[in-house]
DSSP file (Angstrom, degrees, kcal/mol; ACC not computed):
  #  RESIDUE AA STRUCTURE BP1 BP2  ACC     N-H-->O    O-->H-N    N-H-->O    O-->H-N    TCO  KAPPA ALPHA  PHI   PSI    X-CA   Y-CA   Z-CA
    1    1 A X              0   0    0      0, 0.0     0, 0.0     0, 0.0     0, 0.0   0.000 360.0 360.0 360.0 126.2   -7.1   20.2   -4.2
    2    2 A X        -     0   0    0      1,-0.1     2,-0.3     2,-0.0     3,-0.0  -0.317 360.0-136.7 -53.2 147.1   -9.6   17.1   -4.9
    3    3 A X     >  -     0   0    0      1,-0.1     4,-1.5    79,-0.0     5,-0.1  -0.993  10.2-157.9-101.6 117.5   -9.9   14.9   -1.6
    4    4 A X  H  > S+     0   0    0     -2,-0.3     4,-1.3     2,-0.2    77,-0.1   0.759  84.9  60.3 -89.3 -14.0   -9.6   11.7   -3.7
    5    5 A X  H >> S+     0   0    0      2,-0.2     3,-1.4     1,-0.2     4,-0.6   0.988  99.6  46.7 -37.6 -78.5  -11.5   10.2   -0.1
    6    6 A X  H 3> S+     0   0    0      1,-0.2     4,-0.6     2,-0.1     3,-0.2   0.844 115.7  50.6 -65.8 -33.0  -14.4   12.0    0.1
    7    7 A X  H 3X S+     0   0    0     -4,-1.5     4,-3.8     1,-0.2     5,-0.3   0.570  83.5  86.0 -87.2   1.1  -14.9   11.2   -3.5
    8    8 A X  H <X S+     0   0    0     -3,-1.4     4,-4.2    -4,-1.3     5,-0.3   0.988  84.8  55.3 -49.8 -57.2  -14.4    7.5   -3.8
    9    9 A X  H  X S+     0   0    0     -4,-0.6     4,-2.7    -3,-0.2    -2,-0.1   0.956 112.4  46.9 -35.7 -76.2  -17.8    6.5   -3.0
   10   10 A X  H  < S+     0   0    0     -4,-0.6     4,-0.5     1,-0.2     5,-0.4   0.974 113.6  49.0 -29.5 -76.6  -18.9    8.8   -5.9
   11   11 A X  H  X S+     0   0    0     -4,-3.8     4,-3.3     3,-0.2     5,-0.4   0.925 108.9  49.4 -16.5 -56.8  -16.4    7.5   -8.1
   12   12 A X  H >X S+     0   0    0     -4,-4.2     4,-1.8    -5,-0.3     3,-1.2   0.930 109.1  53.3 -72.2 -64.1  -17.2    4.1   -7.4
   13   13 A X  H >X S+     0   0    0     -4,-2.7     3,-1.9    -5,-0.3     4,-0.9   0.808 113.0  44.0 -43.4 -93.9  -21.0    4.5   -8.0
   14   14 A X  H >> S+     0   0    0     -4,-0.5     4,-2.4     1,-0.2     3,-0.8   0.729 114.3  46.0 -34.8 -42.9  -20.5    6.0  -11.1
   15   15 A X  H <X S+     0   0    0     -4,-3.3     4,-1.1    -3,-1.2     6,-0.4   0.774 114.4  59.0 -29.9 -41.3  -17.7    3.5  -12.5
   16   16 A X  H <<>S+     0   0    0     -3,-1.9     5,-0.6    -4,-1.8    -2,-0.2   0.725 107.4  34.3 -57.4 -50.9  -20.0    1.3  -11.2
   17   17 A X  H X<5S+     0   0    0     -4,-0.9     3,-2.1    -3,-0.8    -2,-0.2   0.804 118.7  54.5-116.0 -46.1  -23.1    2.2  -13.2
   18   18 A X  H 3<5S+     0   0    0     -4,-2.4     2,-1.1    -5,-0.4    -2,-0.2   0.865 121.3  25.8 -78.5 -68.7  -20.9    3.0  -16.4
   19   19 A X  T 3<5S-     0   0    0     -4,-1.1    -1,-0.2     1,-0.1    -2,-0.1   0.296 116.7-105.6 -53.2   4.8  -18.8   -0.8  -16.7
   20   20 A X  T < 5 +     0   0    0     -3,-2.1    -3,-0.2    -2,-1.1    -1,-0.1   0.810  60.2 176.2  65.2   3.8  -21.8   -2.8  -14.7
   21   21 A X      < +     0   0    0     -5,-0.6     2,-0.3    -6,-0.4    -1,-0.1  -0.309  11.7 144.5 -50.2 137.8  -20.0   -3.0  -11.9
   22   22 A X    >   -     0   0    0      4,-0.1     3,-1.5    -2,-0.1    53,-0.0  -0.927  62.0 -70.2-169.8-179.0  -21.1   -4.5   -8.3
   23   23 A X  T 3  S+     0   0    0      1,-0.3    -2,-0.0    -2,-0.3    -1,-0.0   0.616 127.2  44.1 -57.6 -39.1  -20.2   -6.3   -5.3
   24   24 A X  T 3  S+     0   0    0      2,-0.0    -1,-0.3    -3,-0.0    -3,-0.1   0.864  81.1 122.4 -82.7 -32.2  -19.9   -9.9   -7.2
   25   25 A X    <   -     0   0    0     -3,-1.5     5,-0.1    -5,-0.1    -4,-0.0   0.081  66.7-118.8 -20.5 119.3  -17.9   -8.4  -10.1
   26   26 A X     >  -     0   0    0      1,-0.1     4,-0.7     4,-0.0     3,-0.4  -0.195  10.3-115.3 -62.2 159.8  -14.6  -10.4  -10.2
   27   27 A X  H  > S+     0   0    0      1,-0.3     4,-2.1     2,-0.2     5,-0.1   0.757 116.2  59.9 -92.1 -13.6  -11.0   -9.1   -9.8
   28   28 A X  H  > S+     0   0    0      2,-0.2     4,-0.8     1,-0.2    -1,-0.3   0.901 104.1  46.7 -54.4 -53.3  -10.5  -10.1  -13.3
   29   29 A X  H  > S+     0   0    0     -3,-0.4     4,-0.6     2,-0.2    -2,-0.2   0.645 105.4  54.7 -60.8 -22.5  -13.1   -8.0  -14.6
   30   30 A X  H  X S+     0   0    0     -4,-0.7     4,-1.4     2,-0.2    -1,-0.2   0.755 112.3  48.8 -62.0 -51.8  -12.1   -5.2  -12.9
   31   31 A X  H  X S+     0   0    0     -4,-2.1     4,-1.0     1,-0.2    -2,-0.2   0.578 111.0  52.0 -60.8 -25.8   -8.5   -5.9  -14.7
   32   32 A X  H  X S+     0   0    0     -4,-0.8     4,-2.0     2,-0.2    -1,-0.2   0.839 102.9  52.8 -93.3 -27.9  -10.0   -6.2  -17.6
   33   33 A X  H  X S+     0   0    0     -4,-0.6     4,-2.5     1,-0.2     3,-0.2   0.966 114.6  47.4 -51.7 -52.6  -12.2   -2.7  -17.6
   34   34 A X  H  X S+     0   0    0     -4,-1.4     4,-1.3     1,-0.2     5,-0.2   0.766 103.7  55.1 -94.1 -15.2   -8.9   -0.9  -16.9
   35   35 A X  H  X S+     0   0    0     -4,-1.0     4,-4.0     2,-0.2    -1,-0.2   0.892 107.9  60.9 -35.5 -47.1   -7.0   -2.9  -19.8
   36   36 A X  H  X S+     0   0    0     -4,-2.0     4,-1.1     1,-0.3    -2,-0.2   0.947 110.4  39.3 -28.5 -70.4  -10.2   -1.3  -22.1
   37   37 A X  H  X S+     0   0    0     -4,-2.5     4,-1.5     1,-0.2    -1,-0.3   0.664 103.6  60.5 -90.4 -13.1   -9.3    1.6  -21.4
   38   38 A X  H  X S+     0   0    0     -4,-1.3     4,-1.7    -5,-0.2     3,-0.4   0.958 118.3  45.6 -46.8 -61.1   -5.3    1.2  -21.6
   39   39 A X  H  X S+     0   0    0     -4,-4.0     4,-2.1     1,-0.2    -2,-0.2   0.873  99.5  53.8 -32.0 -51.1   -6.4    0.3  -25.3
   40   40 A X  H  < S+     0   0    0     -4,-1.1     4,-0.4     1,-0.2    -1,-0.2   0.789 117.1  52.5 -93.3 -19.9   -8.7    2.8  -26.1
   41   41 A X  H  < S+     0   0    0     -4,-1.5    -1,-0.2    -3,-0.4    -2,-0.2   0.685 106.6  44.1 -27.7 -48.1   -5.0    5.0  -24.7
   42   42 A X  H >< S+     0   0    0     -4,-1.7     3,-2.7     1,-0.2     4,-0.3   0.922 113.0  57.4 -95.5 -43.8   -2.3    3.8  -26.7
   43   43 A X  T 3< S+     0   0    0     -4,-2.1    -1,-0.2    -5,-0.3    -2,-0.2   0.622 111.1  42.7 -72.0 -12.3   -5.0    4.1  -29.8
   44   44 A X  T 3  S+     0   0    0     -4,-0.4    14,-0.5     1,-0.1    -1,-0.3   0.270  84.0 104.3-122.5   5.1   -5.6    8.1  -29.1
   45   45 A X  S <  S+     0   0    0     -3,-2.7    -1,-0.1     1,-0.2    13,-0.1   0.890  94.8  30.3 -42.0 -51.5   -1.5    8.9  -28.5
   46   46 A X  S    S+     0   0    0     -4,-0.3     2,-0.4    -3,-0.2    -1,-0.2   0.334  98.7 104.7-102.4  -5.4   -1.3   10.5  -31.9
   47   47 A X        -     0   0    0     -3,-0.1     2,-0.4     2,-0.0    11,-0.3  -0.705  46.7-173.8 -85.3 152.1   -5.0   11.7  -32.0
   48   48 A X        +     0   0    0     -2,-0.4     2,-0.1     8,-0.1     8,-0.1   0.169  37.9 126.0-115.3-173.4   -5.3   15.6  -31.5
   49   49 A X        -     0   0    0     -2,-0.4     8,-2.0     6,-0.1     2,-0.5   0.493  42.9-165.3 -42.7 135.8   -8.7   16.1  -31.3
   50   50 A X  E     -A   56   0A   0      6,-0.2     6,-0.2    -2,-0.1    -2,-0.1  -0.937   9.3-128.9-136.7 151.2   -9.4   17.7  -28.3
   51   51 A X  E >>  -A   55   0A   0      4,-2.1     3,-2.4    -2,-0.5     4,-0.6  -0.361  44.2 -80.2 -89.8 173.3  -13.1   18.2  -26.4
   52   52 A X  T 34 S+     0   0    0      1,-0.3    -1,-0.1     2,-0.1    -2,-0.0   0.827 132.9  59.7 -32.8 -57.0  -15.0   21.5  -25.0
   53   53 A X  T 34 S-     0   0    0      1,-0.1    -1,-0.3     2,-0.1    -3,-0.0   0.789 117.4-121.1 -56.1 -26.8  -12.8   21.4  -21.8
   54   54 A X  T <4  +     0   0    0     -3,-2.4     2,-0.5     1,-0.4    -2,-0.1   0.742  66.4 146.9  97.5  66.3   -9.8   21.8  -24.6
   55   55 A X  E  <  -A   51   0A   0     -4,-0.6    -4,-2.1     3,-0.0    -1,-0.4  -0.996  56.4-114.7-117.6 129.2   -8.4   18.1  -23.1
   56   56 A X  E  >  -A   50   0A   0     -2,-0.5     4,-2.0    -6,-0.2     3,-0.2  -0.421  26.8-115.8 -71.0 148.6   -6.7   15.8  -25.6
   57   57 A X  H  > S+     0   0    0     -8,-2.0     4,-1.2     1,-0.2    -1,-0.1   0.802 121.1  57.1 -36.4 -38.0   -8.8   12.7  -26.0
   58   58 A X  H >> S+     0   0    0    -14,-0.5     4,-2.3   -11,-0.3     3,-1.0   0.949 107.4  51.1 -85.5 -25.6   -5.7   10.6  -24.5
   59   59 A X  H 34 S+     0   0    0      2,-0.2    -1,-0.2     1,-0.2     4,-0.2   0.771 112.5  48.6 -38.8 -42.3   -5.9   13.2  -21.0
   60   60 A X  H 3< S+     0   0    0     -4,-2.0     4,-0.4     1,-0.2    -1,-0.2   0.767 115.4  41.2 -95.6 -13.3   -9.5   12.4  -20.8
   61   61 A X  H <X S+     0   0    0     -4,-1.2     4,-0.8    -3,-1.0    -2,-0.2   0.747 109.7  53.7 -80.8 -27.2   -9.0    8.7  -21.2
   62   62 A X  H  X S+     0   0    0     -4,-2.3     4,-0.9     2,-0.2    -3,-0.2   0.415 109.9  53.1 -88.6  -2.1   -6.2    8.4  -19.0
   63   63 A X  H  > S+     0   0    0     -5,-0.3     4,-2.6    -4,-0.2    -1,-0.2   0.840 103.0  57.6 -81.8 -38.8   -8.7   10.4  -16.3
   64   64 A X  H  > S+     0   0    0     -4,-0.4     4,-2.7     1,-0.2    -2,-0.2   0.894 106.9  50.3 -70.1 -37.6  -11.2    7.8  -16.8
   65   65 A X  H  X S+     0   0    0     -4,-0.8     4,-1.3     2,-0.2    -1,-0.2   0.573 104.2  55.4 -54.7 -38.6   -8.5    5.3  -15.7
   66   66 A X  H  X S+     0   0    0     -4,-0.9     4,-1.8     2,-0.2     5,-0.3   0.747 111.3  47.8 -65.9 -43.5   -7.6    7.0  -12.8
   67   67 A X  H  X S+     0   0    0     -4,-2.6     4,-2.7     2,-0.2    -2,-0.2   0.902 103.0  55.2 -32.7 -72.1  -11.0    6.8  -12.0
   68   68 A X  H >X S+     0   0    0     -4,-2.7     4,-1.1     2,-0.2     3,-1.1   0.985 108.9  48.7 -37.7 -82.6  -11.5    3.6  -12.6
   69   69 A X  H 3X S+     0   0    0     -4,-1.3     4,-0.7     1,-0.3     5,-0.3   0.802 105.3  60.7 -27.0 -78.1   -8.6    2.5  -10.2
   70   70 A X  H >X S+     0   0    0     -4,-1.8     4,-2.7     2,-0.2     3,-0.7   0.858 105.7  46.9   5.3 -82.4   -9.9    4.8   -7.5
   71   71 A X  H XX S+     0   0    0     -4,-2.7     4,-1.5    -3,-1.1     3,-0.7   0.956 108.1  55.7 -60.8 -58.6  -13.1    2.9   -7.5
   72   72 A X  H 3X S+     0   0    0     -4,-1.1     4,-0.8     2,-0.3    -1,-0.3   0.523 108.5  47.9  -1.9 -57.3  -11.3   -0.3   -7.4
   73   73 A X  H <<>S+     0   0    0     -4,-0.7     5,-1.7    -3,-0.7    -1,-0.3   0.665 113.6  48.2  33.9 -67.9   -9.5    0.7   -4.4
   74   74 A X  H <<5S+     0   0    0     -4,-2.7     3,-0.4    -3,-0.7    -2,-0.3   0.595 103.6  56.0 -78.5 -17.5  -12.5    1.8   -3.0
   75   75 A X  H  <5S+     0   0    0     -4,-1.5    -1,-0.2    -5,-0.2    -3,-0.2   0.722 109.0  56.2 -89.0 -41.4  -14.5   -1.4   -3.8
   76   76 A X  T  <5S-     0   0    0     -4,-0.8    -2,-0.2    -5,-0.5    -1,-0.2   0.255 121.8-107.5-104.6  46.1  -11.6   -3.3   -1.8
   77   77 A X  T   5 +     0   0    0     -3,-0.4     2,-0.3     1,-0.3    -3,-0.2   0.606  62.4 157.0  79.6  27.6  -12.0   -1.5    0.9
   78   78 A X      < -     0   0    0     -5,-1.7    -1,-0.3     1,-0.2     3,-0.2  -0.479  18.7-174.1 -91.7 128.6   -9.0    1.0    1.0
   79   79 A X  S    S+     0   0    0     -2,-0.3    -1,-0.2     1,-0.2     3,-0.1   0.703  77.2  42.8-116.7  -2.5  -10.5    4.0    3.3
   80   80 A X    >>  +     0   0    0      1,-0.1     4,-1.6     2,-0.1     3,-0.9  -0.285  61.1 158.4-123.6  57.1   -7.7    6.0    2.9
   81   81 A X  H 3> S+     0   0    0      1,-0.2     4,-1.2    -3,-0.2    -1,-0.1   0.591  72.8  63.0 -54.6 -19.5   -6.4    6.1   -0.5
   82   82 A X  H 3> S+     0   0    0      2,-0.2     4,-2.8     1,-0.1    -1,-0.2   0.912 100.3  54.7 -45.8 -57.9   -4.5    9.2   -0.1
   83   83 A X  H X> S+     0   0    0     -3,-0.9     4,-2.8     1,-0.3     3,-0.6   0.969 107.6  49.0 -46.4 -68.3   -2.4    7.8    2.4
   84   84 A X  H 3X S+     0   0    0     -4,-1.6     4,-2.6     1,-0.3     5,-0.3   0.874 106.5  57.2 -56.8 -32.3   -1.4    5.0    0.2
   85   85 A X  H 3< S+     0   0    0     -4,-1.2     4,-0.4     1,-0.3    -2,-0.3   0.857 110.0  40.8 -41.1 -53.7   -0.7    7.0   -2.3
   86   86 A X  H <X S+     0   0    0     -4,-2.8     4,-1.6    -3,-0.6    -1,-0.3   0.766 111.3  57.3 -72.0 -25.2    1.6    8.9   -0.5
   87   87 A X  H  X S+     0   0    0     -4,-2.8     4,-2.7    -5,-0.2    -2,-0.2   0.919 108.8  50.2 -57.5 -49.4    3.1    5.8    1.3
   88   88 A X  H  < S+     0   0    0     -4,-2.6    -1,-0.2    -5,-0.4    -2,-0.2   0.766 108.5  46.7 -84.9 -11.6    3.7    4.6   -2.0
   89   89 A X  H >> S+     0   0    0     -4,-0.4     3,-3.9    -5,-0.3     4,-2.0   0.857 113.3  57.7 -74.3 -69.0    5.8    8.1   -3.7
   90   90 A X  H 3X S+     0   0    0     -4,-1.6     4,-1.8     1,-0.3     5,-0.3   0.722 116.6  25.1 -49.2 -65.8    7.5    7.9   -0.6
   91   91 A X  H 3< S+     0   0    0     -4,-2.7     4,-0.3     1,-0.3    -1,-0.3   0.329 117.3  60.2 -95.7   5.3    8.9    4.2   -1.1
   92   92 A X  H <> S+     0   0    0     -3,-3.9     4,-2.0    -5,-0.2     3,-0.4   0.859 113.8  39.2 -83.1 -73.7    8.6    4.6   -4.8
   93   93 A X  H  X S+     0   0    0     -4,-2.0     4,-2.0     1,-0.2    -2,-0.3   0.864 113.8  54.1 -64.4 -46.2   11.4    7.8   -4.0
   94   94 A X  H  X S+     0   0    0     -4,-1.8     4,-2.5    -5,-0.3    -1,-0.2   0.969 107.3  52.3 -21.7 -66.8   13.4    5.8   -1.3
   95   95 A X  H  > S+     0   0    0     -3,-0.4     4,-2.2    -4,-0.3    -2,-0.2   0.959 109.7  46.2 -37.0 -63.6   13.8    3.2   -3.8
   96   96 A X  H >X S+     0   0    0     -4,-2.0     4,-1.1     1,-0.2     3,-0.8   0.867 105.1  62.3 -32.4 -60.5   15.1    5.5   -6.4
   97   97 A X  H >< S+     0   0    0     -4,-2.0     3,-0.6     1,-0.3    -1,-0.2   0.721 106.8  41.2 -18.4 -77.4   17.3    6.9   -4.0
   98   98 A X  H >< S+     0   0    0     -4,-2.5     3,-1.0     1,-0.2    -1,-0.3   0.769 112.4  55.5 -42.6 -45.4   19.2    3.5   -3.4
   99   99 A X  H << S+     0   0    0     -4,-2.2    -2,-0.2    -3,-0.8    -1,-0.2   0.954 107.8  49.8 -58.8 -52.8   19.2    2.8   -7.2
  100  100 A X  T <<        0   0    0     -4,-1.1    -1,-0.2    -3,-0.6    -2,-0.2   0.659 360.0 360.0 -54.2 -26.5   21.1    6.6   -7.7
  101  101 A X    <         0   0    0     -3,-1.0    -1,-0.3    -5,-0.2    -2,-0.2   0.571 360.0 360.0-103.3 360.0   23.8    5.6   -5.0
């Protein structure tokens, strides 16, 4: 299992280095990198072309996205992102719960 922890830092430095990202970068811009790549998403739904790993283009865009976010997360200072992650299934599935009853 990735520890998406220990590899924020990485992440971010690379995210970093591919969008021009740094410490003054705005939260707008940030919102706007991961819009890019929502785009460059919905445009590769129907493409099958698929790379060496045999991952459809939209799998390898929607990785880069995660990614992104990740670093994002990690640029505002979240040191445990796991955690929130799980904080946030759990109260994502709570919610449901209530909705169901």
């Amino acid at each position: 299992m990735i520890k998406i922890n220990h590899l924020s830092e990485r992440v971010y430095k690379v995210m970093a280095d591919r969008f021009k990202i740094n410490r003054n970068t705005s939260m707008k811009a940030w919102l706007l990198y991961i819009s890019a790549i929502w785009r460059e998403a919905d445009k590769s739904i129907h493409d099958k072309e698929c790379s060496r790993f045999v991952y459809s283009r939209l799998e390898l865009i929607l990785a880069d996205m995660i990614l992104l976010i990740v670093a994002l997360l990690h640029y505002l200072g979240v040191r445990n992102i796991e955690n929130l992650l799980r904080r946030r299934l759990d109260e994502n599935d709570r919610d449901n719960m209530k909705l169901k009853k």
